[in-house]
Each structure stands twice: as structure tokens, then as C-alpha cells.
C-alpha positions as CSV (number, residue, x, y, z in Angstrom):
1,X,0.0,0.0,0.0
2,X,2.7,2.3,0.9
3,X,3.8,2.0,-3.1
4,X,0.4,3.1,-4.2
5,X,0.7,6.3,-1.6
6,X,3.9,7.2,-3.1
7,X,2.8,7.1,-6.6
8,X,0.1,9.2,-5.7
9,X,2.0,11.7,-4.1
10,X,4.5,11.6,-7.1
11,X,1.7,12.2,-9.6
12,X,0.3,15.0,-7.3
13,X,3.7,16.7,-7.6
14,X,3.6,16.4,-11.4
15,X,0.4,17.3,-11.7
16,X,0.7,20.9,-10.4
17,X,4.8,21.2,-12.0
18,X,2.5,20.6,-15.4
19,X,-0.6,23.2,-14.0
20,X,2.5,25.5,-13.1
21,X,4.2,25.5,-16.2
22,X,1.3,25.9,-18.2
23,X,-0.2,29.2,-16.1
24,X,3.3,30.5,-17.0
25,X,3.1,30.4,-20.4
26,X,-0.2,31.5,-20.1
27,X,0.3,34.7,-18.8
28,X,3.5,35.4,-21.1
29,X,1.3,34.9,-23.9
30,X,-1.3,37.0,-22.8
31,X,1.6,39.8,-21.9
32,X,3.2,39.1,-25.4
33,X,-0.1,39.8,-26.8
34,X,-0.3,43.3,-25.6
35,X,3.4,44.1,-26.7
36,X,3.7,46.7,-29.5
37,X,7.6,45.6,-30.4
38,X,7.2,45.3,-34.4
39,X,4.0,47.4,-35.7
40,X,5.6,46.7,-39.3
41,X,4.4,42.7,-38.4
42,X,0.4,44.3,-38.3
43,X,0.9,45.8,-41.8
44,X,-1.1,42.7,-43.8
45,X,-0.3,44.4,-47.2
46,X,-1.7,42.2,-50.1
């Protein structure tokens, strides 16, 4: 039994490393979204 509670607890820890990770990238998408760094990349010129 003690194997199953250490799994457990090993999959909790990866779980919210992965929830982490992925709020992270999150946000710097989200702040990359608002960045004005290259207008010239907005100009869709046909």
C-alpha cells in the first residue's frame, strides 16, 4: 500500500509542476499579446 501512496504523491507533484508550467506560459502569452515591439508585423499588405 505504501507503493500506491507514493505514486500518488509523485503524480500530485507532477500534476501541479505541469498546471504550473502551463499558467506561465499562459500569462507570457497574454503579456506578449499586448506588446507593440514590431507594428511593421500588423501591416497585412496584399
Amino acid at each position: 500500500m505504501e507503493f500506491f501512496a507514493s505514486a500518488i504523491e509523485t503524480l500530485k507533484v507532477l500534476v501541479i509542476a505541469l498546471g504550473a508550467g502551463l499558467g506561465v506560459w499562459g500569462v507570457i502569452n497574454l503579456l506578449e499579446g499586448y506588446g507593440n515591439d514590431n507594428p511593421g508585423a500588423n501591416a497585412h499588405v496584399p
